[in-house]
VOPAGU-2260 file (C-alpha; in pm, 1 decimal, decimal comma):
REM VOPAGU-2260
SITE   aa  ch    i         X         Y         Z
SITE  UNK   A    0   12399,1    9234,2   13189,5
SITE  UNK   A    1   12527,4    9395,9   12879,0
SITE  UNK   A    2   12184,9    9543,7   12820,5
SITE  UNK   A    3   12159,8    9706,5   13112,3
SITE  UNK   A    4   12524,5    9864,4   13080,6
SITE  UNK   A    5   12395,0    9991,0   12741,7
SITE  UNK   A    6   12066,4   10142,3   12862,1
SITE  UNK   A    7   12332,7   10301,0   13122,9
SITE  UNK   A    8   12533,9   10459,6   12877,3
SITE  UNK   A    9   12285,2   10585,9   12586,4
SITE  UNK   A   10   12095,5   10772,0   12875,9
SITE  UNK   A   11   12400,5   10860,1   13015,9
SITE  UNK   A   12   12463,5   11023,5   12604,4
SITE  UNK   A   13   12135,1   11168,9   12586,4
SITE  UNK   A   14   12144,8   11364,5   12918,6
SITE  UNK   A   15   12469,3   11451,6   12878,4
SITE  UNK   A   16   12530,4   11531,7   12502,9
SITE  UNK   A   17   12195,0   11544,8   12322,8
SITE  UNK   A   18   11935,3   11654,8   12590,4
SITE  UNK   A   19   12157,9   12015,8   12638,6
SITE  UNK   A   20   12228,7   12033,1   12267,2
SITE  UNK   A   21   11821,3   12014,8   12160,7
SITE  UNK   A   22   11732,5   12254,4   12438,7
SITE  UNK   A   23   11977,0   12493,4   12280,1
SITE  UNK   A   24   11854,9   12441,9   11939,1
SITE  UNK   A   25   11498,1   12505,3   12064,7
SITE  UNK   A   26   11640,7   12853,2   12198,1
SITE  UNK   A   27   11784,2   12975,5   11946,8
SITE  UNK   A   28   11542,2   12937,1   11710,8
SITE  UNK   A   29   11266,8   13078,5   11962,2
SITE  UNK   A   30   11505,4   13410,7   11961,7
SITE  UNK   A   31   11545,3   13367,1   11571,8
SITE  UNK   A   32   11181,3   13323,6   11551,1
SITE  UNK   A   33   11043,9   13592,9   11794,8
SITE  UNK   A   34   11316,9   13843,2   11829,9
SITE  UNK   A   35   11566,6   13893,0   11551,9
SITE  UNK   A   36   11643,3   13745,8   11219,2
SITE  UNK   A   37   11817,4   13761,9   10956,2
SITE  UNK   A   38   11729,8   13828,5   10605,0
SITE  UNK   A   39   11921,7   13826,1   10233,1
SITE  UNK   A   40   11709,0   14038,4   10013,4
SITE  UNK   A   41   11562,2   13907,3    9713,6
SITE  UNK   A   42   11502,8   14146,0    9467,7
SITE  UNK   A   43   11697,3   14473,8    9326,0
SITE  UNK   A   44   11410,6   14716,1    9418,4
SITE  UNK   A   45   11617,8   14850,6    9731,5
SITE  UNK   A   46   11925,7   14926,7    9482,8
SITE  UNK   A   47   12144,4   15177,3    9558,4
SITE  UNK   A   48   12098,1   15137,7    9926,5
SITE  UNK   A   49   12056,8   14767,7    9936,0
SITE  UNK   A   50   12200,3   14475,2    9716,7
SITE  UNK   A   51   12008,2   14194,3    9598,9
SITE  UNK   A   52   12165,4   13907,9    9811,0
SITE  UNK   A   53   12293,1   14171,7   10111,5
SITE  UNK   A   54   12204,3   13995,2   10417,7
SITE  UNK   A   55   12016,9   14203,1   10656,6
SITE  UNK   A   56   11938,4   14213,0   11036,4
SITE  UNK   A   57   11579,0   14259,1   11148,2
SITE  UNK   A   58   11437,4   14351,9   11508,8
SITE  UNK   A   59   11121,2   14159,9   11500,9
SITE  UNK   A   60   11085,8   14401,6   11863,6
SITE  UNK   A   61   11064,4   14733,1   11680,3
SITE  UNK   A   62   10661,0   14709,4   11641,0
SITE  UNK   A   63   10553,6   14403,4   11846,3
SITE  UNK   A   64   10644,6   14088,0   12056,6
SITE  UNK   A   65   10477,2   13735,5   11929,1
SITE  UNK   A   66   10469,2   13379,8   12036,6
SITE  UNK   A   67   10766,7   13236,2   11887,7
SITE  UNK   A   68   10703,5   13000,7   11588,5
SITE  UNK   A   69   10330,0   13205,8   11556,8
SITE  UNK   A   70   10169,0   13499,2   11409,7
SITE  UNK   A   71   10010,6   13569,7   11796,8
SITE  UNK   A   72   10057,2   13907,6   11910,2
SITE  UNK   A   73   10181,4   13903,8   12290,5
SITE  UNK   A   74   10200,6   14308,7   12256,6
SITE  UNK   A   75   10245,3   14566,8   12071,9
SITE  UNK   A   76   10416,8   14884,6   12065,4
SITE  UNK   A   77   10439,3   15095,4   11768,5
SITE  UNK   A   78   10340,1   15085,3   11355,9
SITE  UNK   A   79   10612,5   15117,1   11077,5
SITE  UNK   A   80   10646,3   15502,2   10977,0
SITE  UNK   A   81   10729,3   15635,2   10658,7
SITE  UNK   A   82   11083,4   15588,0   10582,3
SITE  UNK   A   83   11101,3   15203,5   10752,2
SITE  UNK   A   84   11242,8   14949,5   10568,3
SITE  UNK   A   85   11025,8   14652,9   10663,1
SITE  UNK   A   86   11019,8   14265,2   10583,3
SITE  UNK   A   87   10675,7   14099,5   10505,5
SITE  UNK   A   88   10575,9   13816,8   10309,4
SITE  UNK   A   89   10362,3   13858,1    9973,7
SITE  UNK   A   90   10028,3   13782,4    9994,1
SITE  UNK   A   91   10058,1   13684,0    9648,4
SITE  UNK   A   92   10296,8   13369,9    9614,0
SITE  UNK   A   93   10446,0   13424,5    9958,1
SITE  UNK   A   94   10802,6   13557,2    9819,4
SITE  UNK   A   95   10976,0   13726,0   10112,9
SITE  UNK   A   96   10999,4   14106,0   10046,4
SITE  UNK   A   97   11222,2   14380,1   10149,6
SITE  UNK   A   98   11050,0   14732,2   10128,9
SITE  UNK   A   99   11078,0   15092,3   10249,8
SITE  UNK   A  100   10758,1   15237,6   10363,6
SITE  UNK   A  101   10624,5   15510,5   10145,8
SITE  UNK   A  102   10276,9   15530,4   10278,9
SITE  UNK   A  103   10070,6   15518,9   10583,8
SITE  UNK   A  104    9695,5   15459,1   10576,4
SITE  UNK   A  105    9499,3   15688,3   10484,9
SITE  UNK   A  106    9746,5   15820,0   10254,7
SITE  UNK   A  107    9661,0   15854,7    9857,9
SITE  UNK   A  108    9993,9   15725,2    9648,1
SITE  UNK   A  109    9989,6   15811,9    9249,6
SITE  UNK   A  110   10233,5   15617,0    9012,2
SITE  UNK   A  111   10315,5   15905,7    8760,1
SITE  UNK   A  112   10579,9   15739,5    8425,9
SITE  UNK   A  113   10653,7   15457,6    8704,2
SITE  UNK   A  114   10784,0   15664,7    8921,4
């Protein structure tokens, strides 16, 4: 009998308490993951208009709309213009970068005294 009243209460717990708390979770971090985010930047290459460690908001709907948790393109709306500050991953060693666009293809950039 006491097994039975136990079995009666944990599934009591889990549809009450931890079924509507993991569905949450799984929300949030769908919108996190396919709408908006937040960033802190990494490096000093923004400075003077943004501070290494400044946490920043992105709109992951300003270009496109992907599967959450995926790299799939659902649709897509616009490119990043010159002047954008973007967030993108490195191709590199996959350090997470904060830039400002400076060129758009087709465009011919020349680094004159490293500026």
């Amino acid at each position: 009998m006491k097994m039975t009243a136990l079995r009666s209460r944990v599934r009591r717990w889990w549809q009450r308490e931890i079924r509507p708390l993991l569905i949450l979770v799984l929300v949030l971090f769908s919108i996190r993951s396919s709408l908006a985010d937040w960033n802190d930047v990494p490096s000093g290459s923004m400075q003077p208009t943004i501070l290494v460690g400044d946490r920043i908001f992105v709109n992951k709907l300003a270009y496109d709309l992907k599967v959450p948790f995926t790299t799939w393109h659902l649709a897509e709306w616009s490119q990043p213009s010159r002047g954008d500050i973007v967030v993108f991953y490195s191709p590199r060693d996959g350090t997470r970068l904060v830039k400002r666009v400076v060129g758009l293809p087709g465009d011919t950039l020349e680094l004159r005294n490293e500026h």
